[in-house]
Backbone as JSON Lines, residues from 0, in Angstrom:
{"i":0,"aa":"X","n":[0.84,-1.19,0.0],"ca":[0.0,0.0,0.0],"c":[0.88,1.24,0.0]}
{"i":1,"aa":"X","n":[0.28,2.31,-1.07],"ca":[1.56,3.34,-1.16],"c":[0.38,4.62,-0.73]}
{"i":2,"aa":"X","n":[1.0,5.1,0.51],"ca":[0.42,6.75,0.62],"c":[0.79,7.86,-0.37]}
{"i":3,"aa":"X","n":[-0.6,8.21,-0.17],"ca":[-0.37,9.47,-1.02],"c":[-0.37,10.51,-0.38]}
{"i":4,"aa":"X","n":[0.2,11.26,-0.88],"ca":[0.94,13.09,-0.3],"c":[0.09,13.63,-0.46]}
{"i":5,"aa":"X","n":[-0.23,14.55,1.09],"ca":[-0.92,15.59,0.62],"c":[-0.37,16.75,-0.42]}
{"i":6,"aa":"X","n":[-1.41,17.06,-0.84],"ca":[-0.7,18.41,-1.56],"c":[-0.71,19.52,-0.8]}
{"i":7,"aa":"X","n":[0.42,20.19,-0.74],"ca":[0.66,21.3,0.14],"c":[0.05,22.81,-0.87]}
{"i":8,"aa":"X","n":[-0.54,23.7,-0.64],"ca":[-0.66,24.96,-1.19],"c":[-0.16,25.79,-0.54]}
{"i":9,"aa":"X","n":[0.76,26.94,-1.56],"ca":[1.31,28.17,-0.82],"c":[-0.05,29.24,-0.77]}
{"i":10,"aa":"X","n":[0.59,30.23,0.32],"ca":[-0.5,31.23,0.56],"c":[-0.83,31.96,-0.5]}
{"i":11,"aa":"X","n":[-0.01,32.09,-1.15],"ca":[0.03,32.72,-2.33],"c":[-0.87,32.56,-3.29]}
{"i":12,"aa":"X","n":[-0.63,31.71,-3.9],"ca":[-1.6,30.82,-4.79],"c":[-3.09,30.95,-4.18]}
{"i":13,"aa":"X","n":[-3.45,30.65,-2.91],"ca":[-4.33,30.76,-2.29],"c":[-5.02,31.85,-2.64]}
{"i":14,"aa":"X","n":[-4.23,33.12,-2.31],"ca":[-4.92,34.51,-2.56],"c":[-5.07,35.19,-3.73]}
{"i":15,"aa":"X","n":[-3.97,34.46,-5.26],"ca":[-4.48,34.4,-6.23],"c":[-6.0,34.06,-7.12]}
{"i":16,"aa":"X","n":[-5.89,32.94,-6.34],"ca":[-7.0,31.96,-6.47],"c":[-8.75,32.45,-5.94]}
{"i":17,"aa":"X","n":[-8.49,33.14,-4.89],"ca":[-9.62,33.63,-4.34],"c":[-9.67,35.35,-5.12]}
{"i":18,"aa":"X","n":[-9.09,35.91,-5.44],"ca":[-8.66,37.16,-5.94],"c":[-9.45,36.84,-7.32]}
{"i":19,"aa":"X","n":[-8.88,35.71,-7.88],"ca":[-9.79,35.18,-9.39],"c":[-11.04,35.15,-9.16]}
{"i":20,"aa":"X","n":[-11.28,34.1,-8.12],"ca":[-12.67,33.89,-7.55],"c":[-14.05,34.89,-7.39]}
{"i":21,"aa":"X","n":[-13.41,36.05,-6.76],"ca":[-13.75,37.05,-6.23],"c":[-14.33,37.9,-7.71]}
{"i":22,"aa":"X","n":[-13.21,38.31,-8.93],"ca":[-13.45,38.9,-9.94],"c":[-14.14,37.85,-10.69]}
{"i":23,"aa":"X","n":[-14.87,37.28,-10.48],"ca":[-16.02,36.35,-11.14],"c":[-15.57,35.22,-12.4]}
{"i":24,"aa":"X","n":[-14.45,34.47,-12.53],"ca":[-14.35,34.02,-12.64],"c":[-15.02,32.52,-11.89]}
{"i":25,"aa":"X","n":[-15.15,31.02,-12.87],"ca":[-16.07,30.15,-12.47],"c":[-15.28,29.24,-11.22]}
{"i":26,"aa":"X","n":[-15.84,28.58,-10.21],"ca":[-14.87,27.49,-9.97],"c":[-14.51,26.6,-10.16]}
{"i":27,"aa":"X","n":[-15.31,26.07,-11.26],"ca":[-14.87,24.66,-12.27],"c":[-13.95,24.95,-12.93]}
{"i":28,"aa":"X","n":[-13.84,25.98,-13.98],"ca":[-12.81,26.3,-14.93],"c":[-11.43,26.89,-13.95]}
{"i":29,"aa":"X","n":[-11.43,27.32,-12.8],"ca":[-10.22,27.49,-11.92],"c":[-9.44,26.26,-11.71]}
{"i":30,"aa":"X","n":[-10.91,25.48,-10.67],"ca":[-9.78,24.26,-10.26],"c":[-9.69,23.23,-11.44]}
{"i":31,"aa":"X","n":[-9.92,23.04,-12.68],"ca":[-9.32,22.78,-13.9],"c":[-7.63,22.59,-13.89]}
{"i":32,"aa":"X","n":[-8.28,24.52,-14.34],"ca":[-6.72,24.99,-14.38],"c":[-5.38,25.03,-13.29]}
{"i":33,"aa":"X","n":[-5.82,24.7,-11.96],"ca":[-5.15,24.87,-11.0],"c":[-4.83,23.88,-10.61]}
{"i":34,"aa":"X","n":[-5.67,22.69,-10.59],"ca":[-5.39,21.06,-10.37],"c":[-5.86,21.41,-9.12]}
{"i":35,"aa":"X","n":[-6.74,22.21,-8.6],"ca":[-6.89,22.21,-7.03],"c":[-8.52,21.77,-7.18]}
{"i":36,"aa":"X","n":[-8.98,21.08,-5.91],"ca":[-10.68,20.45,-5.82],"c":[-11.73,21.65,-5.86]}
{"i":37,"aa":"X","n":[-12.68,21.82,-6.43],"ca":[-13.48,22.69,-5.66],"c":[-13.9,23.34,-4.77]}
{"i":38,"aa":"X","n":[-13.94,21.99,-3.85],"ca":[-14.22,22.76,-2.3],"c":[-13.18,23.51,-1.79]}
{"i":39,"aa":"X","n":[-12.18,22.97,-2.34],"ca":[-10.92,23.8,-1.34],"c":[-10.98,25.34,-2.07]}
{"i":40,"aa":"X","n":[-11.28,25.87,-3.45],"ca":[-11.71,26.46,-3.58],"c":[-12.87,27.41,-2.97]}
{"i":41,"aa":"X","n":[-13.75,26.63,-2.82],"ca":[-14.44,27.46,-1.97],"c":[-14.48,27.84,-0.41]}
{"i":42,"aa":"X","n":[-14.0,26.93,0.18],"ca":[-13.23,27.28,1.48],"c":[-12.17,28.19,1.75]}
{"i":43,"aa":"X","n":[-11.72,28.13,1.02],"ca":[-10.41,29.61,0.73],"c":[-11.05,30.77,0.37]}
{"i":44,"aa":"X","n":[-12.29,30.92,-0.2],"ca":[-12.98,32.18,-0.14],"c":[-13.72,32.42,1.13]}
{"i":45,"aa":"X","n":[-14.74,31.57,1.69],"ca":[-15.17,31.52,3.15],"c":[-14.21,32.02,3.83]}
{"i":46,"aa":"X","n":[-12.5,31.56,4.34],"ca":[-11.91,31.76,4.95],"c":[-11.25,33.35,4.72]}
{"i":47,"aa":"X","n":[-11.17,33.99,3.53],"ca":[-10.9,34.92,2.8],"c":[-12.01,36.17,3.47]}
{"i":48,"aa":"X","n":[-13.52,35.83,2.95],"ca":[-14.43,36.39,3.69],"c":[-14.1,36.69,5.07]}
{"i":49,"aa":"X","n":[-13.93,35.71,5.9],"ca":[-13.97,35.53,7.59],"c":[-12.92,36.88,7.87]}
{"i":50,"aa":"X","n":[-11.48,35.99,7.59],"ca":[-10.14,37.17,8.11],"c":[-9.42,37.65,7.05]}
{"i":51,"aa":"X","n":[-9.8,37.84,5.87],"ca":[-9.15,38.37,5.02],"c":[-7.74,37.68,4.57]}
{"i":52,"aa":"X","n":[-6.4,37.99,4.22],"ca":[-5.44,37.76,3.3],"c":[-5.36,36.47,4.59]}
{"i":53,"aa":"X","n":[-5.26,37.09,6.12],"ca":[-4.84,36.67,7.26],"c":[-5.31,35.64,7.71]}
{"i":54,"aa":"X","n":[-6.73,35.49,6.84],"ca":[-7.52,33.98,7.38],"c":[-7.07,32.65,6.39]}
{"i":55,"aa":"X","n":[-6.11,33.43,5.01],"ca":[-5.85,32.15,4.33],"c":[-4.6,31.37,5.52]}
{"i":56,"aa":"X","n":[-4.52,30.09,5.66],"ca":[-3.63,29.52,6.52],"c":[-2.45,29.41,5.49]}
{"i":57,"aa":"X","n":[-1.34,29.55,6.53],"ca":[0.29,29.39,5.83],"c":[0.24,27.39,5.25]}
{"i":58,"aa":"X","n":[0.79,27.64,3.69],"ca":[1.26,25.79,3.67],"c":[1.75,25.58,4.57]}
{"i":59,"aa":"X","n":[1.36,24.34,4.33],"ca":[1.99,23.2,5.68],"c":[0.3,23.22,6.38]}
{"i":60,"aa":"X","n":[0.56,22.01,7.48],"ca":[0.17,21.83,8.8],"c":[0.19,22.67,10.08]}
{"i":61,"aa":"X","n":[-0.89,23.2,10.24],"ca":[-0.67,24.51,11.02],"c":[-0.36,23.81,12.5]}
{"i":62,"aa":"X","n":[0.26,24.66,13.67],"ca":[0.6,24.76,15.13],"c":[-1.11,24.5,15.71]}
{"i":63,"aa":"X","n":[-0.51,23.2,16.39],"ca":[-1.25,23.21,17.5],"c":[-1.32,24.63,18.73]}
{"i":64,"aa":"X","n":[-2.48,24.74,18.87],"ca":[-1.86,25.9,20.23],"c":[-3.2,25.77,21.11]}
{"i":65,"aa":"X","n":[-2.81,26.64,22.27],"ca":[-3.76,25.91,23.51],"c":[-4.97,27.15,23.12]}
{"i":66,"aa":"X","n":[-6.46,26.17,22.77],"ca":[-7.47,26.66,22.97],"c":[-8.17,26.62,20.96]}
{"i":67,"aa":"X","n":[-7.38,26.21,20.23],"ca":[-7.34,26.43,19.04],"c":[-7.51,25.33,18.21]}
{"i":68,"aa":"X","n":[-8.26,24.23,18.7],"ca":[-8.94,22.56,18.18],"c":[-9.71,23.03,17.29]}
{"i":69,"aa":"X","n":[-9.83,24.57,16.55],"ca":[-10.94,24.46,15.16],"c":[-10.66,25.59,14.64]}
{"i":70,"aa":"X","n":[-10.91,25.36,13.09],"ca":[-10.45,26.53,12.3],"c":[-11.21,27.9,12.13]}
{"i":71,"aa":"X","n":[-10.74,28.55,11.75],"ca":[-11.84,29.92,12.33],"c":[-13.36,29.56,11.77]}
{"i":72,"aa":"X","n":[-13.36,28.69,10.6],"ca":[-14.77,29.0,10.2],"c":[-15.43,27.8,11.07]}
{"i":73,"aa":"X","n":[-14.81,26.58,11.7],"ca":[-15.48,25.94,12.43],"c":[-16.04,27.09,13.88]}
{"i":74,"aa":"X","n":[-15.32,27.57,14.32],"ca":[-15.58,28.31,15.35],"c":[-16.66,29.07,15.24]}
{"i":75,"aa":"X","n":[-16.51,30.12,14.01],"ca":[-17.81,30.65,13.23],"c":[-18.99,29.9,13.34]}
{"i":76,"aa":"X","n":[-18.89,29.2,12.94],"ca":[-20.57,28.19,12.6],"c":[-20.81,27.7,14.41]}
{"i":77,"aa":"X","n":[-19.89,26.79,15.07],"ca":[-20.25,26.62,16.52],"c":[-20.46,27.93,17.65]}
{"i":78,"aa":"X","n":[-19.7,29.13,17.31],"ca":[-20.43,30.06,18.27],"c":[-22.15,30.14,17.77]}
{"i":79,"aa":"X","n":[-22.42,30.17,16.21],"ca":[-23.74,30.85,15.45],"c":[-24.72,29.85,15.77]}
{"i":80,"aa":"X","n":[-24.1,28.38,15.9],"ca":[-24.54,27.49,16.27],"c":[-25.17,27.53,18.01]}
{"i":81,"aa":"X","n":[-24.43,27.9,18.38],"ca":[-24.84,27.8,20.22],"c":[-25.37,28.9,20.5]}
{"i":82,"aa":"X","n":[-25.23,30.26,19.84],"ca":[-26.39,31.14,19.77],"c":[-27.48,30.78,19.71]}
{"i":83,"aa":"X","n":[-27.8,30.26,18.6],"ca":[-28.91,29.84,18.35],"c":[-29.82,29.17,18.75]}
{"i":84,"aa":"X","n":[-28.94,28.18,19.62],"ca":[-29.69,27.13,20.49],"c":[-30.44,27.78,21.77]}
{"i":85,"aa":"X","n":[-29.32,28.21,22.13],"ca":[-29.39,29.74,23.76],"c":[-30.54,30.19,23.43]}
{"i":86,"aa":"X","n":[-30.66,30.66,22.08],"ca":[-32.0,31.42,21.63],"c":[-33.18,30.7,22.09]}
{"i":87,"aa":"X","n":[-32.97,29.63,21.27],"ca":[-34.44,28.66,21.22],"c":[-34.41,28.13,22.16]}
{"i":88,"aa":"X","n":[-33.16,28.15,23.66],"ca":[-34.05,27.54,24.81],"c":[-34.95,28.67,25.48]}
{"i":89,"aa":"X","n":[-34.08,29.62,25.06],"ca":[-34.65,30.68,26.17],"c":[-36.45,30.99,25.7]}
{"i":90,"aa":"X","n":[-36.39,30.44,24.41],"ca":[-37.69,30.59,23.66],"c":[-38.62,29.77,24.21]}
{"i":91,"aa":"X","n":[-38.46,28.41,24.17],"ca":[-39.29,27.2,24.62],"c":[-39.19,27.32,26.5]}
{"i":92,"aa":"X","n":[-38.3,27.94,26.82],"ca":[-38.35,28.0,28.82],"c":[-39.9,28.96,28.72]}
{"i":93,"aa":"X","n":[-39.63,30.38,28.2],"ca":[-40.99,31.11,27.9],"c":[-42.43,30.87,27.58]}
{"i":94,"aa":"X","n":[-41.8,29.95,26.61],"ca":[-43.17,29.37,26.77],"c":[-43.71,28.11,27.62]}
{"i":95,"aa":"X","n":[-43.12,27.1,28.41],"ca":[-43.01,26.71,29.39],"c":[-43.42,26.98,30.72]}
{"i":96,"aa":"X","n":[-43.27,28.6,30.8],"ca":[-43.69,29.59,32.3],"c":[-45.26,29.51,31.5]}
{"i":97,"aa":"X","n":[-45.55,30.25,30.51],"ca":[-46.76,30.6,29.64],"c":[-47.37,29.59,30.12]}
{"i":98,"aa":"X","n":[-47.19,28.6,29.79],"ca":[-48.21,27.2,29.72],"c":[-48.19,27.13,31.29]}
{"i":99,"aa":"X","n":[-46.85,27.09,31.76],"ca":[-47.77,27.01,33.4],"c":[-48.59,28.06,34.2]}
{"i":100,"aa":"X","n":[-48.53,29.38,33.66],"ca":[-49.35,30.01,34.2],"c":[-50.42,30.1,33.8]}
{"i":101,"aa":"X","n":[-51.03,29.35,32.23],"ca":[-52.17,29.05,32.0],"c":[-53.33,27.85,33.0]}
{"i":102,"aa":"X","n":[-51.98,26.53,33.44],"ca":[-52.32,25.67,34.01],"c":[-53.01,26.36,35.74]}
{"i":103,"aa":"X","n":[-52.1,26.98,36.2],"ca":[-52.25,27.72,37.65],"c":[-53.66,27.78,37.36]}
{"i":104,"aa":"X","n":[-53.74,29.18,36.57],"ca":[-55.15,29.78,36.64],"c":[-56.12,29.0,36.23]}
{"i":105,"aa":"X","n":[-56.11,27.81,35.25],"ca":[-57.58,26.91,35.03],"c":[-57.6,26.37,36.35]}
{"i":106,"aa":"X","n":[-56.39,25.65,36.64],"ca":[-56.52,24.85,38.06],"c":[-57.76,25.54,39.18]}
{"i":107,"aa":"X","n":[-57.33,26.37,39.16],"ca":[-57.93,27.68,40.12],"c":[-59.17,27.61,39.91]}
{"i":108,"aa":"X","n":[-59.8,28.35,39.05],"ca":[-60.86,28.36,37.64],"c":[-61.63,26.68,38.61]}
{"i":109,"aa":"X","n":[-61.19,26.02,37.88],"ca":[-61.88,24.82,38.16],"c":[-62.44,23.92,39.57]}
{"i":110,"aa":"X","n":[-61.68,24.78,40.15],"ca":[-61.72,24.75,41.63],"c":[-62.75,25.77,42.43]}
{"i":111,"aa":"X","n":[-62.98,26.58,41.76],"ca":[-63.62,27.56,42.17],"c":[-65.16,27.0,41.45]}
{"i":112,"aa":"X","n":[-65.15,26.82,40.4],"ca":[-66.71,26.19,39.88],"c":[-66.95,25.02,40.36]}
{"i":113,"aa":"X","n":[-66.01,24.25,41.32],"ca":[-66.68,23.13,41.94],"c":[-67.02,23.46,42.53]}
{"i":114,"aa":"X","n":[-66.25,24.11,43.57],"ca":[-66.9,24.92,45.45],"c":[-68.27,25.41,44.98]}
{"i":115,"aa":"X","n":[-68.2,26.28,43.71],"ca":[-70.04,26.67,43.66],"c":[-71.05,26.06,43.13]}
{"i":116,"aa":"X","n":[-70.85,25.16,42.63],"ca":[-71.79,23.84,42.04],"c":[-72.21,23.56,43.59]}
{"i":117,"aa":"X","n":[-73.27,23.28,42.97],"ca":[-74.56,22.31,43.96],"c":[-74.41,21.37,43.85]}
{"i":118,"aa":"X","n":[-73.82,20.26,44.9],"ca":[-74.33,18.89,44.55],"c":[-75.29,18.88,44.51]}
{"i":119,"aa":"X","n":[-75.51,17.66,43.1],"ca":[-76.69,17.33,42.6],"c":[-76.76,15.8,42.79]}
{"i":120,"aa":"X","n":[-75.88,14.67,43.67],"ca":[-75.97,13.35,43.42],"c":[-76.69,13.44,45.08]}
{"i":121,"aa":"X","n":[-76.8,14.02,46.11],"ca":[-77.13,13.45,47.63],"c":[-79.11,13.03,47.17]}
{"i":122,"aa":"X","n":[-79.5,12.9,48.69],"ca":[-80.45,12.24,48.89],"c":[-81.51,13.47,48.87]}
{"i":123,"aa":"X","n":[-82.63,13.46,48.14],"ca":[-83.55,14.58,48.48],"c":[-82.87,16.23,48.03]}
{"i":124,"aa":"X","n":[-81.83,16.14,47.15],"ca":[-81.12,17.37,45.85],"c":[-82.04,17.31,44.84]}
{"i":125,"aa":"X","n":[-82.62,18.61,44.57],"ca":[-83.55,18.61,43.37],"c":[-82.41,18.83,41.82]}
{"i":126,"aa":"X","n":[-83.23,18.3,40.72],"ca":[-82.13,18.28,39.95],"c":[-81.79,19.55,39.38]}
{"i":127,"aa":"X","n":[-80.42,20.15,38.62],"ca":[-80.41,21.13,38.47],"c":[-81.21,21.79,37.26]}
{"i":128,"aa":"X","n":[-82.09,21.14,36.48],"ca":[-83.07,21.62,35.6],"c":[-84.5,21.16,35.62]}
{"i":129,"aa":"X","n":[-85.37,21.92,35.54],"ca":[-86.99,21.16,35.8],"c":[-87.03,20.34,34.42]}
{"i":130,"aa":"X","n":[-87.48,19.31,34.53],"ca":[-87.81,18.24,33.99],"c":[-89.23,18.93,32.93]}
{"i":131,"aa":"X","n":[-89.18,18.85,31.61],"ca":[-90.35,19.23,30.94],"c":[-91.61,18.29,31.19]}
{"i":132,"aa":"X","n":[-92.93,18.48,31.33],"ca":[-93.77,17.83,31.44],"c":[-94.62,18.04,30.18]}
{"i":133,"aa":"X","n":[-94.81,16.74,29.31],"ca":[-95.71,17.12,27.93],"c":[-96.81,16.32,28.06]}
């Protein structure tokens, strides 16, 4: 079994490449011409977008460093990501209180129209409607 090499890209090329990109050129006919994949194409503009010249990464295998397990655009999407969630709990807790303060007050409600109901099942309770006589 023979490994294959990654291919390394200089920054350079990188910012060529997105620079093309950018002036509307296609990304099929780029990575053609460039021998580079698509996606990486388009990830080099995302990343381009994000931090500019500074977000393309240097060739090579970048430095581990403490706190830094994801690349800026992963980080991007997981902060937008956990926003979002934060959002929609804080959304569904709201409505959660809602629904229980609907529950409180029927509870209540229902409690209160029993206490004033008449029993109508004891011995010698007339019923609560006169009976039609035809």
């Amino acid at each position: 079994m023979s490994k294959s090499k990654r291919r390394v890209f200089s920054r350079e090329l990188k910012l060529s490449a997105v620079q093309r990109m950018l002036g509307g050129e296609g990304t099929k006919v780029l990575s053609r011409e460039l021998g580079v994949p698509g996606d990486h194409l388009d990830r080099w503009c995302q990343q381009f977008r994000l931090g500019g010249a500074e977000g393309l990464r240097k060739a090579g295998r970048p430095r581990k460093q403490a706190g830094a397990g994801l690349d800026p655009l992963a980080k991007a999407k997981r902060t937008k990501d956990l926003d979002a969630a934060c959002k929609y709990i804080a959304e569904l807790e709201g409505k959660v209180g809602q629904q229980q303060v609907e529950l409180d007050f029927f509870r209540q409600a229902l409690r209160q129209v029993r206490e004033a109901r008449r029993p109508n099942d004891g011995p010698g309770v007339t019923a609560s409607t006169r009976s039609s006589k035809r």
